[in-house]
Structures are given as structure tokens and as C-alpha cells.
DSSP file (Angstrom, degrees, kcal/mol; ACC not computed):
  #  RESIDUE AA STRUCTURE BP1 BP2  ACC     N-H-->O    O-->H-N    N-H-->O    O-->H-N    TCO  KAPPA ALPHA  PHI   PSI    X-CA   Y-CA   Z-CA
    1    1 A X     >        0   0    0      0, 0.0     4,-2.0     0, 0.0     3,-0.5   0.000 360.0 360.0 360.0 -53.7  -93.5  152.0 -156.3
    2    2 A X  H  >  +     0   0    0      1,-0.2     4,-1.3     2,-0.2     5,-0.2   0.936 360.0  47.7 -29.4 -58.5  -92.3  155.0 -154.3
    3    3 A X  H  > S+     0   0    0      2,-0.2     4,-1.4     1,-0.2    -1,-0.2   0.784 107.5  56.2 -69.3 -17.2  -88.6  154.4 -155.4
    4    4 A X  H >> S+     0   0    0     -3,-0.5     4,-2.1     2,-0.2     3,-1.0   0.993 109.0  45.8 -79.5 -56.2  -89.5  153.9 -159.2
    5    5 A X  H 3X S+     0   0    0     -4,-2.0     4,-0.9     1,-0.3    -1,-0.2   0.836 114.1  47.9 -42.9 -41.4  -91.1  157.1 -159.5
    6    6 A X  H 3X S+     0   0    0     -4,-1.3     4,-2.1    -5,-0.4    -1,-0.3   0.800 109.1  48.6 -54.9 -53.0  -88.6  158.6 -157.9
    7    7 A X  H <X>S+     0   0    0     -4,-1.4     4,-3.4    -3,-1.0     5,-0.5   0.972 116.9  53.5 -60.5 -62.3  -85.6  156.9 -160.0
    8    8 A X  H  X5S+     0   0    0     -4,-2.1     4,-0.8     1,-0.2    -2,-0.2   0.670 102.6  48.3 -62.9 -14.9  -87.8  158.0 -162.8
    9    9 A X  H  X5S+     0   0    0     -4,-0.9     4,-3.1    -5,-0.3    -1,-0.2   0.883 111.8  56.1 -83.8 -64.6  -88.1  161.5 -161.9
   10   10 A X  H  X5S+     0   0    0     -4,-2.1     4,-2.5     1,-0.2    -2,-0.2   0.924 109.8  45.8 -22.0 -58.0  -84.0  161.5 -161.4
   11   11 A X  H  <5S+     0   0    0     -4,-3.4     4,-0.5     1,-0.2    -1,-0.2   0.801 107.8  49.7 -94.2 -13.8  -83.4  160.3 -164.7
   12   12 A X  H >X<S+     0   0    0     -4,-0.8     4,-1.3    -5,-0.5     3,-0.6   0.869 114.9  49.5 -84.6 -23.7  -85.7  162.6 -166.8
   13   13 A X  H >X S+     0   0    0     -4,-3.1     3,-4.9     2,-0.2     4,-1.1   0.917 112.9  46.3 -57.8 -77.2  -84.2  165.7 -164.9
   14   14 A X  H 3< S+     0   0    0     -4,-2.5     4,-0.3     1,-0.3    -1,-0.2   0.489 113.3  49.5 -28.7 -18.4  -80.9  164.5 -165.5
   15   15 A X  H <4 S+     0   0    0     -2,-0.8    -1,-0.3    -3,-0.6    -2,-0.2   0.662 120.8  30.8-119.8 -33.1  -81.8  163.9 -168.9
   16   16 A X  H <X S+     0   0    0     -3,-4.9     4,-4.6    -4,-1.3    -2,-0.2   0.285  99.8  88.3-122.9   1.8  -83.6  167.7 -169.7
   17   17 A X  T  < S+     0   0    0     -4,-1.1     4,-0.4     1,-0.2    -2,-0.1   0.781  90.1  45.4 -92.4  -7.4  -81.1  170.0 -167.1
   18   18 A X  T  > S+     0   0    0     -4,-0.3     4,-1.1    -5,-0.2    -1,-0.2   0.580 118.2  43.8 -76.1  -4.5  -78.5  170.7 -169.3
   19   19 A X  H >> S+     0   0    0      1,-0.2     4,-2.5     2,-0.2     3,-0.9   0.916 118.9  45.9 -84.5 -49.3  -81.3  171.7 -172.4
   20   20 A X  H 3X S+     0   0    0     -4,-4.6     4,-1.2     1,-0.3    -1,-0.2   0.581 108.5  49.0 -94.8  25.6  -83.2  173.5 -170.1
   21   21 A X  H 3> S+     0   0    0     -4,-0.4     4,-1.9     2,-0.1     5,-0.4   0.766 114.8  50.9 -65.2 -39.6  -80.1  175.6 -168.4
   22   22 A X  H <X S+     0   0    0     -4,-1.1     4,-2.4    -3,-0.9    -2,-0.2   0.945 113.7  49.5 -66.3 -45.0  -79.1  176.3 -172.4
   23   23 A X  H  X S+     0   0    0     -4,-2.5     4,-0.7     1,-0.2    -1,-0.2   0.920 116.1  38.7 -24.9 -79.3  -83.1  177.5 -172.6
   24   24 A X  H  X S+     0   0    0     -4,-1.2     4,-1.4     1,-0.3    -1,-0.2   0.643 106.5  60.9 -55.5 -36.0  -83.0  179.6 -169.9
   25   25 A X  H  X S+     0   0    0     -4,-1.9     4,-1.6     1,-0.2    -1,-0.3   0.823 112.1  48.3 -82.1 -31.4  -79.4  181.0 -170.4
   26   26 A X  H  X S+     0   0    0     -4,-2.4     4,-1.0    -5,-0.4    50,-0.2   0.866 103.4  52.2 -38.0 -66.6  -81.0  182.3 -173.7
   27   27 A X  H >X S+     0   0    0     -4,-0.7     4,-2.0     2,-0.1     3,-0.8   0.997 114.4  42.6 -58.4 -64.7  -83.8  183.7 -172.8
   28   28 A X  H 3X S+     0   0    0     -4,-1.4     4,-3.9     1,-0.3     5,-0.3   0.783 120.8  42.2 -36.9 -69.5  -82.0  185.9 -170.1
   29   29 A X  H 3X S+     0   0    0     -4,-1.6     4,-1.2     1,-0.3    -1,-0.3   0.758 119.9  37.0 -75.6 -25.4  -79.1  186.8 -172.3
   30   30 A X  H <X S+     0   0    0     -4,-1.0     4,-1.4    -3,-0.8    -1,-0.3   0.851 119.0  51.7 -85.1 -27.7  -80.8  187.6 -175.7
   31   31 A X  H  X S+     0   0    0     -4,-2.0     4,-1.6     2,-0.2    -3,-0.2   0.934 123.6  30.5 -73.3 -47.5  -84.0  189.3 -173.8
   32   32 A X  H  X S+     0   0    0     -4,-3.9     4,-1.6     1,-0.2    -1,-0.2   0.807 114.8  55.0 -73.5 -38.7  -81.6  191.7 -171.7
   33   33 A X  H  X S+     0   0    0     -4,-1.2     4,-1.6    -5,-0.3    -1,-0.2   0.659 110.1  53.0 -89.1 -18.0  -78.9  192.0 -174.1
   34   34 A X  H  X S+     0   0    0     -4,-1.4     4,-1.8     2,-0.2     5,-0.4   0.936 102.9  59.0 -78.5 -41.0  -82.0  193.3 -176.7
   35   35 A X  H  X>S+     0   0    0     -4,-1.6     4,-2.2     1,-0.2     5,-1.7   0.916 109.0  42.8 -62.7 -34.4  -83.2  195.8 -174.4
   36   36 A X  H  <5S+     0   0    0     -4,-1.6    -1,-0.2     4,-0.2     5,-0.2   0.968 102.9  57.3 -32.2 -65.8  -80.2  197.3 -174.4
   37   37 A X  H  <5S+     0   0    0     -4,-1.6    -2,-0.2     1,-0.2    -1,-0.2   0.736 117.2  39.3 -42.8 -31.8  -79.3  197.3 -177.4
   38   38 A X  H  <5S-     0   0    0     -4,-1.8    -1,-0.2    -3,-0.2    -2,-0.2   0.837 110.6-122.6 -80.4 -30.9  -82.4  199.1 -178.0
   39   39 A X  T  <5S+     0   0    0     -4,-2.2    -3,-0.2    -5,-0.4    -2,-0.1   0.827  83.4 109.2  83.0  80.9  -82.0  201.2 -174.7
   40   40 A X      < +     0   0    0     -5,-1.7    -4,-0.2    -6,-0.1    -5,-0.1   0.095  46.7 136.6-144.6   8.1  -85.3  200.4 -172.8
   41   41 A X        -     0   0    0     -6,-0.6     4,-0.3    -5,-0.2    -8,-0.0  -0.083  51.4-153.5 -81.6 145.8  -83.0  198.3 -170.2
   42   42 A X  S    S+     0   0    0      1,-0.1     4,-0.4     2,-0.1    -1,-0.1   0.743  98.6  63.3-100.8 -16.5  -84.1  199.0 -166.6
   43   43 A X  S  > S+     0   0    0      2,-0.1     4,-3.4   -11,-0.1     5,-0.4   0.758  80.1  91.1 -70.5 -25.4  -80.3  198.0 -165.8
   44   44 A X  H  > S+     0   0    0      1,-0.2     4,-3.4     2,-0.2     5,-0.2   0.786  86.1  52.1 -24.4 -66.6  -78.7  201.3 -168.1
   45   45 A X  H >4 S+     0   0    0     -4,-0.3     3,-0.8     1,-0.3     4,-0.3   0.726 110.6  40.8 -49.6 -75.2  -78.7  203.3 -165.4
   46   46 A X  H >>>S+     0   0    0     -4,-0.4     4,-1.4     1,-0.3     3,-0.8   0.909 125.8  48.8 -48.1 -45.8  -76.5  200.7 -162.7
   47   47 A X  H 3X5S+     0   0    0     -4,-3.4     4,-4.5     1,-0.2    -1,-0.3   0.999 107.0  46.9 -70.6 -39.4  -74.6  200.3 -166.1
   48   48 A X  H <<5S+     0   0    0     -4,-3.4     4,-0.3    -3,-0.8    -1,-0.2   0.602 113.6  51.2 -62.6 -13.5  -74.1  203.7 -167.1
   49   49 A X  H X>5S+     0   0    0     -3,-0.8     3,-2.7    -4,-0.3     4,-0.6   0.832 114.9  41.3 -70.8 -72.2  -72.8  204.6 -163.4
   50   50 A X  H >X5S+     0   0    0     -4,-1.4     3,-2.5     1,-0.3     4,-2.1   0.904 112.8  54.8 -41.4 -53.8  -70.5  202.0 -163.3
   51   51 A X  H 3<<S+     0   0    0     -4,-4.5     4,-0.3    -5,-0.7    -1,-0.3   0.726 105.0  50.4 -26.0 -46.4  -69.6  202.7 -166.7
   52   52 A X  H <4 S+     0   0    0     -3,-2.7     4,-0.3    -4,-0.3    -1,-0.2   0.543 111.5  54.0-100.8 -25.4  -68.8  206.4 -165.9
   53   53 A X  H << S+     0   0    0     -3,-2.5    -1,-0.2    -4,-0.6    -2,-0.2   0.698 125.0  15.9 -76.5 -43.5  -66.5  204.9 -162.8
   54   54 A X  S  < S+     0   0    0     -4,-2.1     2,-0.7     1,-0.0    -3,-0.1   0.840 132.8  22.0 -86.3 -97.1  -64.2  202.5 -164.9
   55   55 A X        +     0   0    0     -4,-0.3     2,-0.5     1,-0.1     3,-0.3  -0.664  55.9 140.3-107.4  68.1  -64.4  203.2 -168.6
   56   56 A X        +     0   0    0     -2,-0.7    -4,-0.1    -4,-0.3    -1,-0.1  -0.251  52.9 100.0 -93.4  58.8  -65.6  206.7 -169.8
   57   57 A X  S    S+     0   0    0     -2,-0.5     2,-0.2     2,-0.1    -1,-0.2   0.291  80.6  47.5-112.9  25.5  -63.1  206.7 -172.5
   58   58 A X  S    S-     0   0    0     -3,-0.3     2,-0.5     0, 0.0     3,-0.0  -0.555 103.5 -79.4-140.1-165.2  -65.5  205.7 -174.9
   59   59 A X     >  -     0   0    0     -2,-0.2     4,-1.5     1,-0.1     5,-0.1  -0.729  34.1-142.4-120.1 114.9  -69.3  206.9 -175.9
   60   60 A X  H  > S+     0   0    0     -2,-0.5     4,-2.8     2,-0.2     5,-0.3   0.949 106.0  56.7 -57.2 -38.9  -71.6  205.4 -173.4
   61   61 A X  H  > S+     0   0    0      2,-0.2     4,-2.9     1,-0.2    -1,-0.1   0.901 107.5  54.2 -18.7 -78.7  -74.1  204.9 -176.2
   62   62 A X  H  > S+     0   0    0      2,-0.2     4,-0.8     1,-0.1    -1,-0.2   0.742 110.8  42.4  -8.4 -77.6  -71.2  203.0 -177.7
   63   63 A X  H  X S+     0   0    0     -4,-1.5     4,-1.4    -3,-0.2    -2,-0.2   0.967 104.1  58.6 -25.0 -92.3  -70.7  200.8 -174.8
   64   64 A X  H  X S+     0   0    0     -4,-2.8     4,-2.4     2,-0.2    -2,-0.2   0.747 108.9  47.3 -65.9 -31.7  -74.1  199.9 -173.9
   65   65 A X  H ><>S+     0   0    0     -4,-2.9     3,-2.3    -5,-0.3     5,-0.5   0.704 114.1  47.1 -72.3 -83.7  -74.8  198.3 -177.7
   66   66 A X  H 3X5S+     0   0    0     -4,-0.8     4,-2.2     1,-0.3    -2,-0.2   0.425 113.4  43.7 -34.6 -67.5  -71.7  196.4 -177.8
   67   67 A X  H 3X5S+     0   0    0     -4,-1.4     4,-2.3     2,-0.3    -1,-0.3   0.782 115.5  61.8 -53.8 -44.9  -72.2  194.9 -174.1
   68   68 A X  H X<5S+     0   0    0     -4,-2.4     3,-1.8    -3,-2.3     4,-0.3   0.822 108.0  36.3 -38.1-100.7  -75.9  194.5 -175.6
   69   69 A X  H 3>5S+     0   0    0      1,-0.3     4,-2.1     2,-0.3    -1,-0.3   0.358 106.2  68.5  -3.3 -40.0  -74.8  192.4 -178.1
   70   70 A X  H 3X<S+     0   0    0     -4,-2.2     4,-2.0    -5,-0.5    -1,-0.3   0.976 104.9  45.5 -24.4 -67.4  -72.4  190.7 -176.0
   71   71 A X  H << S+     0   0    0     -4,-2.3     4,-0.4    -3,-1.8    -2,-0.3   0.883 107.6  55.2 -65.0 -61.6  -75.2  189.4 -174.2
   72   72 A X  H >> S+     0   0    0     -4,-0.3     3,-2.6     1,-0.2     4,-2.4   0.969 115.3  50.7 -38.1 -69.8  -77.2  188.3 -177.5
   73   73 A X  H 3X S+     0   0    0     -4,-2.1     4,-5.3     1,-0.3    -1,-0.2   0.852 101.8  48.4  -3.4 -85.7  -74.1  186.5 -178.1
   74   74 A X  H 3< S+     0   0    0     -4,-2.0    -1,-0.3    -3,-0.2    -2,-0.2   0.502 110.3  52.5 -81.7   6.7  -73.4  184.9 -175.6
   75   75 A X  H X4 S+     0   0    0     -3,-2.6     3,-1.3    -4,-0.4     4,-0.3   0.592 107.7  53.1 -99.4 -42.6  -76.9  183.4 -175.3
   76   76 A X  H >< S+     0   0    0     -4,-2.4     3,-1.2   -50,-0.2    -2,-0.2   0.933 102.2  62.6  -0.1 -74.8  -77.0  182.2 -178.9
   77   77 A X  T 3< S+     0   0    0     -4,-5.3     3,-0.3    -5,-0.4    10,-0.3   0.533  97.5  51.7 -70.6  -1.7  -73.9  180.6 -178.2
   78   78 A X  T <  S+     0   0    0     -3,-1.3    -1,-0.2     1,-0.2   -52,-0.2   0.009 104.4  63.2-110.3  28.8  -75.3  178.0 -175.3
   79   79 A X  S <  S+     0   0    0     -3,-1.2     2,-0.5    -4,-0.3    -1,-0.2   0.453  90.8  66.2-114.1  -2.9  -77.6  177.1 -177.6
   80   80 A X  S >  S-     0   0    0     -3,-0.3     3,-1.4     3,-0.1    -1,-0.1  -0.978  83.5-133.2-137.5 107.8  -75.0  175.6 -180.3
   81   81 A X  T 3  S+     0   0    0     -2,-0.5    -2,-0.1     1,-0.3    -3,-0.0  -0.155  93.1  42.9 -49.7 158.1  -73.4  172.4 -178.9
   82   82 A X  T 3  S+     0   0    0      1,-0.1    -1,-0.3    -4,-0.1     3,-0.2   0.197  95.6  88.9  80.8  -6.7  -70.0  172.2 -179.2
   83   83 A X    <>  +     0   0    0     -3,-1.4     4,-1.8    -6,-0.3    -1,-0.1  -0.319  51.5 105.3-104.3  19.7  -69.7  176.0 -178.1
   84   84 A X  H  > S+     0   0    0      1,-0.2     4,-1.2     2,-0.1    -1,-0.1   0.906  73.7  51.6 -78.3 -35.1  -69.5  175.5 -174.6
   85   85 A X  H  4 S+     0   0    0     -3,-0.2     4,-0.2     2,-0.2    -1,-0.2   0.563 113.6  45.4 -82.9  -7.6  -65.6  176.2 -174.1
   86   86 A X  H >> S+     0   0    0     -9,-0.1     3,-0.7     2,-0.1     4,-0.7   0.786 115.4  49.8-109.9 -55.8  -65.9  179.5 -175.9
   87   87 A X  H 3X S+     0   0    0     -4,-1.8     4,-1.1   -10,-0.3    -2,-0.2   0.570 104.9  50.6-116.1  49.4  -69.0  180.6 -174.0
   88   88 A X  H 3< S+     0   0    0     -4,-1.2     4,-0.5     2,-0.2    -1,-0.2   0.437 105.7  51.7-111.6   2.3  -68.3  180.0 -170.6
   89   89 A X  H <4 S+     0   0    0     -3,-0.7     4,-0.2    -4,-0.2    -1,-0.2   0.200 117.4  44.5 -88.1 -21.7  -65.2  181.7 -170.5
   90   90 A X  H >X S+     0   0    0     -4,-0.7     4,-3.4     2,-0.1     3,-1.3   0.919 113.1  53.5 -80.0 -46.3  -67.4  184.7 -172.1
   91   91 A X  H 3X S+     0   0    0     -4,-1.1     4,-1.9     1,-0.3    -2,-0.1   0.903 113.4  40.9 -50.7 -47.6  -70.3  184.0 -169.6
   92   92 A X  H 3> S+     0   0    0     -4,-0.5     4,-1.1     1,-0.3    -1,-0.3   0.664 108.7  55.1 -93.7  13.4  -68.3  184.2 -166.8
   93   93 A X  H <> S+     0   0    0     -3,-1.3     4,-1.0    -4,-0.2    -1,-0.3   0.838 108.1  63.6 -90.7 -39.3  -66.1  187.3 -167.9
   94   94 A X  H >X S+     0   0    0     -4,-3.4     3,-1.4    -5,-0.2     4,-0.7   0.990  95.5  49.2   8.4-115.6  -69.4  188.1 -168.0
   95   95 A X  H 3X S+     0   0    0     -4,-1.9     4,-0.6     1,-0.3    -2,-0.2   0.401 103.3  57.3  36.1 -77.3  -70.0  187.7 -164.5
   96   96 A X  H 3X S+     0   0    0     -4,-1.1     4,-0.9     1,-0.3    -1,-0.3   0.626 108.0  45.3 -89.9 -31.7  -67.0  189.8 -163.1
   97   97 A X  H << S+     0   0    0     -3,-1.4    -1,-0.3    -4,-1.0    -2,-0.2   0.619 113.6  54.4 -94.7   1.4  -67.8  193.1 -164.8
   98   98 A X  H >< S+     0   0    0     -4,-0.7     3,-1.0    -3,-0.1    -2,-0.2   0.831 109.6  48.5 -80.9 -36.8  -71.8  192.3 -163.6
   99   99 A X  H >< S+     0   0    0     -4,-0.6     3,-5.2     1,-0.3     4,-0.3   0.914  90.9  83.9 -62.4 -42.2  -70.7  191.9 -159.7
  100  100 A X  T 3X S+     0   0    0     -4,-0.9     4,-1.5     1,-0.3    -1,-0.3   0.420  76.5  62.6 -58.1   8.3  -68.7  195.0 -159.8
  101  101 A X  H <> S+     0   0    0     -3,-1.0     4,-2.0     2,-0.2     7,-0.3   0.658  94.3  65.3 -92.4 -12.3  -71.5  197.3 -159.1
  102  102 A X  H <4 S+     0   0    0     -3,-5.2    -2,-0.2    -4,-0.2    -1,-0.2   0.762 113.4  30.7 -73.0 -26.6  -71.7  195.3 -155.8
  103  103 A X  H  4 S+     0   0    0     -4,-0.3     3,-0.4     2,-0.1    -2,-0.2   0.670 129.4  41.7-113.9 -34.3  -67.9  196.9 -154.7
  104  104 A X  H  < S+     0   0    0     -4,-1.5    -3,-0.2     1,-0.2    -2,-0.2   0.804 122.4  34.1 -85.3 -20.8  -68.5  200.5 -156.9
  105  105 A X    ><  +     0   0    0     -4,-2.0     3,-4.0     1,-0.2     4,-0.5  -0.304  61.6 139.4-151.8  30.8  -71.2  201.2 -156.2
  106  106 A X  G >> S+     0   0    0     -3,-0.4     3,-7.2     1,-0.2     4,-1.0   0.805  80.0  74.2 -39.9 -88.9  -72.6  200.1 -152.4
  107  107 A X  G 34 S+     0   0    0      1,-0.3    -1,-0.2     2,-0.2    -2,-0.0   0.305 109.7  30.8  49.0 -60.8  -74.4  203.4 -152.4
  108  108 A X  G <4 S+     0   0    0     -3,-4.0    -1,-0.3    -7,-0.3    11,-0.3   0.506 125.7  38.5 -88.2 -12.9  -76.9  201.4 -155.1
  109  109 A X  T <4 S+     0   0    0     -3,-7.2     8,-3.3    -4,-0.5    11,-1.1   0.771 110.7  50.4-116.0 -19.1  -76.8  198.2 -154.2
  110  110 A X  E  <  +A  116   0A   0     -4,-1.0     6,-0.2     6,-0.3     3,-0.1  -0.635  35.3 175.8-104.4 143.4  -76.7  198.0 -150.2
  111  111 A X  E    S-     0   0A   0      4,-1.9     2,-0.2     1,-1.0     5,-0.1   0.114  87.1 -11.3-143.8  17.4  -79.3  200.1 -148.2
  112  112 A X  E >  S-A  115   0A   0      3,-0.8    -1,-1.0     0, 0.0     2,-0.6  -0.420 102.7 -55.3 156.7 162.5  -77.3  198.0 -144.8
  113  113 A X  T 3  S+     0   0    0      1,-0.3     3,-0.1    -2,-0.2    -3,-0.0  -0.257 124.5   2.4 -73.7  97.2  -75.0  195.5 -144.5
  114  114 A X  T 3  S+     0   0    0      1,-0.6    -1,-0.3    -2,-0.6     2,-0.1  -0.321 101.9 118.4 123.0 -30.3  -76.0  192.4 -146.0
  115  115 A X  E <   -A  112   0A   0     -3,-0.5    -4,-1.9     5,-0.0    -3,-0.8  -0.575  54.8-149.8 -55.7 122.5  -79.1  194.0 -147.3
  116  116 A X  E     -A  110   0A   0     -6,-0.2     2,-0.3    -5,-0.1    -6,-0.3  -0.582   7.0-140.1-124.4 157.6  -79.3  194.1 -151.1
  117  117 A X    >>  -     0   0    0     -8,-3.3     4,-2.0    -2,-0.2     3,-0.8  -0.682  52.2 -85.6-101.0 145.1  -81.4  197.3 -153.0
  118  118 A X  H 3> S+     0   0    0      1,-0.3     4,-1.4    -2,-0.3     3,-0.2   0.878 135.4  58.4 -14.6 -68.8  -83.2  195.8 -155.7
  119  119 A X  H 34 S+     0   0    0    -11,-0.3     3,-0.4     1,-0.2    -1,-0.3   0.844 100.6  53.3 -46.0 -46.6  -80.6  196.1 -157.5
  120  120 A X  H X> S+     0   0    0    -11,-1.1     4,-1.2    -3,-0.8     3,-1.0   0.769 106.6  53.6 -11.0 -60.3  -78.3  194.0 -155.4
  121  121 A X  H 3X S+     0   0    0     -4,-2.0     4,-2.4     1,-0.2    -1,-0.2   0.748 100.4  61.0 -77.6 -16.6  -80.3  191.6 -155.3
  122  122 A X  H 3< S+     0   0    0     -4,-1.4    -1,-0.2    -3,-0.4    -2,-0.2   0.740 111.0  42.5 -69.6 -23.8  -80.5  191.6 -159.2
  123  123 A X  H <4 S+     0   0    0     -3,-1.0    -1,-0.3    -4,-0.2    -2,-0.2   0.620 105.7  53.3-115.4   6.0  -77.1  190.9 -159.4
  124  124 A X  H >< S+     0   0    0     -4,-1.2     3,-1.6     1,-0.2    -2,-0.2   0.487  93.6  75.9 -83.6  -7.6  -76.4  188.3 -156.8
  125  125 A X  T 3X S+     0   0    0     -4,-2.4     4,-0.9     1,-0.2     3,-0.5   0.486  81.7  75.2 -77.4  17.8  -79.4  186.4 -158.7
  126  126 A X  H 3>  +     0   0    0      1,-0.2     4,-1.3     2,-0.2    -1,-0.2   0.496  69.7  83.7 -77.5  -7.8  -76.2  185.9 -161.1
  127  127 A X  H <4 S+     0   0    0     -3,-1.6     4,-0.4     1,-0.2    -1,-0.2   0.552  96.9  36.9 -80.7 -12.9  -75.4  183.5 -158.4
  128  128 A X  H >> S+     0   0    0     -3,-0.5     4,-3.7     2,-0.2     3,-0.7   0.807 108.6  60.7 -98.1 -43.0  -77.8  181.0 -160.5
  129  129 A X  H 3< S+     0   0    0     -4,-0.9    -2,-0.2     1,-0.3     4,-0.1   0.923 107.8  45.0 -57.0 -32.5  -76.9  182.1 -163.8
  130  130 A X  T >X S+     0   0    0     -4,-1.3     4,-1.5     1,-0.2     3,-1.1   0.815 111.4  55.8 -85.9 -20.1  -73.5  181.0 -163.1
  131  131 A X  H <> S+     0   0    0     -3,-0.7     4,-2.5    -4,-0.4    -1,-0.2   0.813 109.5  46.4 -72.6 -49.2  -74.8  177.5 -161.4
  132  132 A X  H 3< S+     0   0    0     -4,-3.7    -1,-0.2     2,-0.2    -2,-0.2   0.333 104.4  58.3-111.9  40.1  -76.6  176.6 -164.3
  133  133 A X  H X> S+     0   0    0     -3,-1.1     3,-4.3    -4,-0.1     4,-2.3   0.693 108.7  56.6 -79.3 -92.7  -73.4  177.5 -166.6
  134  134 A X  H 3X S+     0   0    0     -4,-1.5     4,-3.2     1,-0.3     5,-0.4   0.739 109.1  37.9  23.3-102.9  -71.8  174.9 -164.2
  135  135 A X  H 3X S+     0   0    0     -4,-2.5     4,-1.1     1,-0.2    -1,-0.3   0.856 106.6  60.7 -52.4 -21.3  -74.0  172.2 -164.9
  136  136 A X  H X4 S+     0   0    0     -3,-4.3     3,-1.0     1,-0.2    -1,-0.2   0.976 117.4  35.9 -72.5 -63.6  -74.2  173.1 -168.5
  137  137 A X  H >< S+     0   0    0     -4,-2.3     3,-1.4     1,-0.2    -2,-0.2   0.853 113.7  60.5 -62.3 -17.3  -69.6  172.3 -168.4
  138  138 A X  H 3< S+     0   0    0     -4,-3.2    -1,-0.2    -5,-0.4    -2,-0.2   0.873 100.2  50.2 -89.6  -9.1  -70.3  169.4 -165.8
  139  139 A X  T << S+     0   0    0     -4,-1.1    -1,-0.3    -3,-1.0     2,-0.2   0.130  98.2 102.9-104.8   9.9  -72.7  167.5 -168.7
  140  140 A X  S <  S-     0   0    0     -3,-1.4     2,-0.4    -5,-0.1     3,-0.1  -0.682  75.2-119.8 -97.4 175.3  -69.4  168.0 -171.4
  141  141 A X        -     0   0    0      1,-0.3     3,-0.1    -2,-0.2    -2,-0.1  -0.848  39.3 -87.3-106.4 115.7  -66.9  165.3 -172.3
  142  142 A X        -     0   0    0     -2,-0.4    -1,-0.3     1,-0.1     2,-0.2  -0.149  55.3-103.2 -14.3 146.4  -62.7  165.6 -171.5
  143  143 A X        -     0   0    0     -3,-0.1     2,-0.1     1,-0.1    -1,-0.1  -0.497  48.7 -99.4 -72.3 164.6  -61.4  167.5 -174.6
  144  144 A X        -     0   0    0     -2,-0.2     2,-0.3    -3,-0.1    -1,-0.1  -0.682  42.5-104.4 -95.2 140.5  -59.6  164.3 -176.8
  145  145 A X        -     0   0    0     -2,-0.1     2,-0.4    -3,-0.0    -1,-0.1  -0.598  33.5-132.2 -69.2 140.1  -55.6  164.3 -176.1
  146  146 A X        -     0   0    0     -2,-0.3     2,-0.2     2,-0.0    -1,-0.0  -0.974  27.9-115.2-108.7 114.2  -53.9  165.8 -179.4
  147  147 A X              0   0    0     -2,-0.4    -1,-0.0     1,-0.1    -2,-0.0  -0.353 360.0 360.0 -84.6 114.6  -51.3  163.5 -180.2
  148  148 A X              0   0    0     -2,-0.2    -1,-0.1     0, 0.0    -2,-0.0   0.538 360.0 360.0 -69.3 360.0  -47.5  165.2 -179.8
């Protein structure tokens, strides 16, 4: 009885952890990527440093909506099947400019070594986002060979 419940428990995860990774990767990215846009984001600041470190050759203002909207974006798009290949190459380009506050910006993110500031820790919980990107590509199909 143990094992059936158990089997059954297996297959109804299996069955609902790519929907609810798509869910989840939705909420995150359209909820965060609107407070930006609006500029209420409790991240500006870490972005607006970094920003100011890399790329002030544009309007910070500027910036922070488009990256906003990035974000909206790209959770939209892991809600629309068949959109996986377009936004998981965004997600995780994504990703690499989120980390980077972790190498520019120690100062904010470290308070000792291996010790994350709030913030730190805010972006190594990207360490999930990117996990249940992951599962999201391991639940796709081979693209079909296109015949030469």
C-alpha cells in the first residue's frame, strides 16, 4: 500500500513540475520585472550600482524599464509552450548579468567570506530559478532533423 501511494505521488509530481516551474517562473519574473518598471523595486539600488560600474552610457531610468520588461517578457514566455528554446537562452543571459553583483560588487553582497548580505543571498536564490528552468528544457522533445 506504502509503494502505491508512493508510485502515485511520483507520477502526479512528474506530471504537474514542469506547469508549476512555468507558474512560478511567471510569477517571479512578471511581479519583479513590474516593479521596476514602475520603480518601487527593492533591487534598483544593487541594479543601479552595478549599472553605474558596467554600463552608464545610457539613462539609468532608461535601463531599469527595459531590463523591467525584459523580465515581464521573459516570464510570459514560459508560459507559451513551444517558446522554450527562445526563453531559456534569455532566462539564462538573464542569469549572468544577475550574478555579477556577486564579483562587482562584494562590498554589497558579502559581509565575510562565504557569508551572503541579504542581498547575496537574493541572488544565489537564482540558483533555483535556474533549476527549475532545467527541468522546464529536460520535459522538451529533440528538435525534428530538417531534411538536407
Amino acid at each position: 500500500m506504502l509503494r502505491n501511494i508512493d508510485e502515485r505521488l511520483i507520477n502526479f509530481f512528474k506530471k504537474i513540475s514542469a506547469p508549476s516551474a512555468r507558474v512560478g517562473l511567471f510569477v517571479i519574473f512578471v511581479w519583479f520585472g513590474f516593479l521596476k518598471v514602475v520603480g518601487v523595486s527593492p533591487a534598483n539600488e544593487l541594479v543601479r550600482m552595478l549599472f553605474e560600474r558596467t554600463i552608464p552610457v545610457i539613462s539609468f531610468h532608461s535601463f531599469i524599464v527595459f531590463f523591467g520588461l525584459l523580465e515581464c517578457l521573459i516570464g510570459f514566455l514560459f508560459l507559451i509552450k513551444g517558446m522554450e528554446r527562445v526563453v531559456i537562452p534569455l532566462l539564462f543571459a538573464h542569469m549572468v548579468t544577475t550574478i555579477l553583483p556577486l564579483f562587482f560588487l562584494p562590498q554589497v553582497t558579502w559581509s565575510a567570506f562565504l557569508v551572503p548580505t541579504l542581498e547575496g543571498q537574493y541572488i544565489i536564490k537564482n540558483l533555483v530559478i535556474i533549476a527549475a528552468a532545467i527541468n522546464i528544457a529536460a520535459h522538451l522533445y529533440p528538435m525534428k532533423k530538417v531534411p538536407s
